[in-house]
N, C-alpha and C positions, 0 to 999 in steps of 0.2 A: 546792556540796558535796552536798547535799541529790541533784540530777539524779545526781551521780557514781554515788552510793551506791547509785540508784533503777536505775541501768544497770547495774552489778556484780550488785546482789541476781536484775533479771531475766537475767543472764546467765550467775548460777549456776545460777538454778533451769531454764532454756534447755538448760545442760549436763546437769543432774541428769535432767533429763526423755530427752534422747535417748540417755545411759547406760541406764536403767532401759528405754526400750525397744529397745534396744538387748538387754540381757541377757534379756528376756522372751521375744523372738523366739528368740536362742541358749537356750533352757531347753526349747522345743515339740520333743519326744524322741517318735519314732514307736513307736509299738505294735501289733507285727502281729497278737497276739490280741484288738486291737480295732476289725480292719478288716473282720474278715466282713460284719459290718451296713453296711458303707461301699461294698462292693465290685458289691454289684449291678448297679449300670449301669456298669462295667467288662468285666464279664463277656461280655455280646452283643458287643462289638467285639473285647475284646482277649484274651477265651477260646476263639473258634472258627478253629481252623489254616485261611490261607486267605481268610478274612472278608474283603469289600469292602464299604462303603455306600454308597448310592447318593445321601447328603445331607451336604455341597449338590453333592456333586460324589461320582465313583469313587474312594474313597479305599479304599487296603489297611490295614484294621486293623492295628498292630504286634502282635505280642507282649509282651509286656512283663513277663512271669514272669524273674524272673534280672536285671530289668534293675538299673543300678546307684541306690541312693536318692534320690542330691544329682540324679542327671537326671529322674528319676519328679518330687521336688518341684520341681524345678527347672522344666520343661515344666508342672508342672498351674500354679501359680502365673504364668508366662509368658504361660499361656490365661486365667485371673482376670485378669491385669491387660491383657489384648487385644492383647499381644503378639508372643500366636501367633493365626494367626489359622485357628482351623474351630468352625465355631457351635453343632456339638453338644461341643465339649470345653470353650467358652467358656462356656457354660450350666451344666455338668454344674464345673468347677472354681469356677464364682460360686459356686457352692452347699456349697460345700467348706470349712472353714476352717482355719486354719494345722494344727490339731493334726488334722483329717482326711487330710488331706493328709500329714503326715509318717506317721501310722500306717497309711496305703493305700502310698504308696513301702518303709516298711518291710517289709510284708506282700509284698506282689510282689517285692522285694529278696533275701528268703529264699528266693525259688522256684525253679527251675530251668524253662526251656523244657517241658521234659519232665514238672515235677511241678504247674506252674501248671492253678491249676480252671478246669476246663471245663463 
């Protein structure tokens, strides 16, 4: 009886636990007046029309002014978890935490092609 109870109890608090981060993750709400300071090393790749790098390879900068949120966090998160693979995005989203990340997707979200900083 004793084991039964000891399984139930860690099986509630098993479920309790992955509810709660569960809802913590759905709660990180982006803020694009507080990506300015987040944005910088975005900028050299994904704000000059054009842009290639030459590390580690020719890659063309996207744009990414306008683009839609859930793919902005969607790709930095993908590159955090080494997913995607290019080592300066892999670097630069390690460094990122959930709520950087939704408030840099937000901020680029609102932008248009045309209105995104250069």
């Amino acid at each position: 009886m004793k084991t039964s109870l000891a399984v139930l109890a860690l099986a509630g608090f098993a479920a309790s636990a992955v509810t709660t981060g569960a809802a913590t993750a759905a709660d990180v709400v982006g803020n694009p007046k507080a990506a300015p300071s987040k944005i910088e090393m975005c900028i050299g790749c994904h704000g000059i029309p054009g842009y290639k790098s030459g590390f580690p390879e020719v890659y063309r900068g996207p744009m990414i002014g306008g683009q839609s949120a859930k793919y902005i966090e969607s790709a930095l998160k993908a590159y955090r978890k080494g997913e995607r693979k290019n080592p300066s995005m892999m670097g630069i989203a390690a460094s990122l935490s959930d709520q950087d990340i939704a408030d840099v997707a937000a901020y680029y979200a609102q932008q248009t092609p045309a209105t995104a900083k250069r």
